[in-house]
N, C-alpha and C positions, 0 to 999 in steps of 0.2 A: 735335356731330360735330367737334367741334375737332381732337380726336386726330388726329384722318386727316390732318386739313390740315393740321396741324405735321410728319406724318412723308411727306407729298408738296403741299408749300406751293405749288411751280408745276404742280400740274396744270391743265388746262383743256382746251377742244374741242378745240384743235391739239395738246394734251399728254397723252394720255390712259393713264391707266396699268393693266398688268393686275397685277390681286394676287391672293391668298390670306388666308381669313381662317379660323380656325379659332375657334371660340367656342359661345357656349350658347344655344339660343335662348330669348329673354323672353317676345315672343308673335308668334305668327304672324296679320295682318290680313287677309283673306282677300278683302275687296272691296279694297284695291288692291293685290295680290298680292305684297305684301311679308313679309320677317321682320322683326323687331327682334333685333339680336344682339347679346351681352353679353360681358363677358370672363371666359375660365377662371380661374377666384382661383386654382389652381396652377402657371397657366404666364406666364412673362416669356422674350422675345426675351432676345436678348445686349445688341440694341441699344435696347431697350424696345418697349412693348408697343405694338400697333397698336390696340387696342381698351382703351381705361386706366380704371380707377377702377370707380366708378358708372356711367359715360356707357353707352350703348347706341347700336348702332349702324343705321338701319334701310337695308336692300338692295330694290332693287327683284328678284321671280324670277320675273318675266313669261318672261322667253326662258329660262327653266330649266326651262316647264313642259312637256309635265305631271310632276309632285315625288310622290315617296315620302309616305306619308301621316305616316311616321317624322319628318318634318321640319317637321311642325305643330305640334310636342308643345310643353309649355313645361318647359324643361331639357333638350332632345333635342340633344346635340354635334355641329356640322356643320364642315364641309370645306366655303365657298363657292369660288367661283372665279369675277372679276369686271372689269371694266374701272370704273376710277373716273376720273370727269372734272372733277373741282375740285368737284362740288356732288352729285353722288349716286355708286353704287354698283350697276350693272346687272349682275346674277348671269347667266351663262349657264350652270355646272356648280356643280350640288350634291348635296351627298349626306350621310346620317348616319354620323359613327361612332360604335362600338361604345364606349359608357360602360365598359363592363366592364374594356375593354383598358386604362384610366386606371389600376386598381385597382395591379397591380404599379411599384413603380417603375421595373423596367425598360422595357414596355411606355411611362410615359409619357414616358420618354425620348426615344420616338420621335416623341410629338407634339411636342415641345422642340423634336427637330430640323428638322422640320418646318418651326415659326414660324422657325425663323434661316436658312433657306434665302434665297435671294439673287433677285434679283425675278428676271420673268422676261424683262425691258425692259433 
């Protein structure tokens, strides 16, 4: 989980940060209610990527529950929504989007802009 902590290196319990992550999901663990999420191999920030390489990232989606059964799948695109505290990733809103809408480039355009949006902090 390095990524993370290079692109919010002082978070912590007094610093807590809400983000967005848009990505793939690897596998969904079910006894502790987590995803594992991967990165989109077509999309890059401006400012680089929040989820990079190989690494995977895993979320806790206890307070998101109860979830879309769409958000179990392995390769299912999700929209988390999160507070990160220097050491994990507690999901309160998630939801799937629609792979299909990737297929245009116009359409992925809008996940692009999306990822360059400006935190919410």
């Amino acid at each position: 989980m390095e990524f993370i902590n290079d692109k919010f290196p002082d978070a912590c319990d007094s610093k807590i940060y809400r983000i967005r992550i848009i990505a793939q999901v690897v596998e969904y663990i079910e006894h502790e209610s987590s995803l594992l999420l991967g990165r989109l191999p077509r999309f890059q920030s401006k400012t680089g990527d929040v989820v990079a390489g190989n690494d995977a990232l895993k979320v806790n989606i206890i307070d998101a529950m109860p979830i879309s059964h769409d958000l179990t799948y392995s390769g299912a695109i999700v929209n988390a929504e999160g507070y990160y505290d220097g050491n994990t990733v507690n999901v309160f809103h998630c939801f799937p989007i629609n792979g299909q809408s990737l297929i245009p480039d116009e359409n992925a355009g809008v996940l692009t802009e999306l990822n360059n949006l400006e935190s919410f902090v």
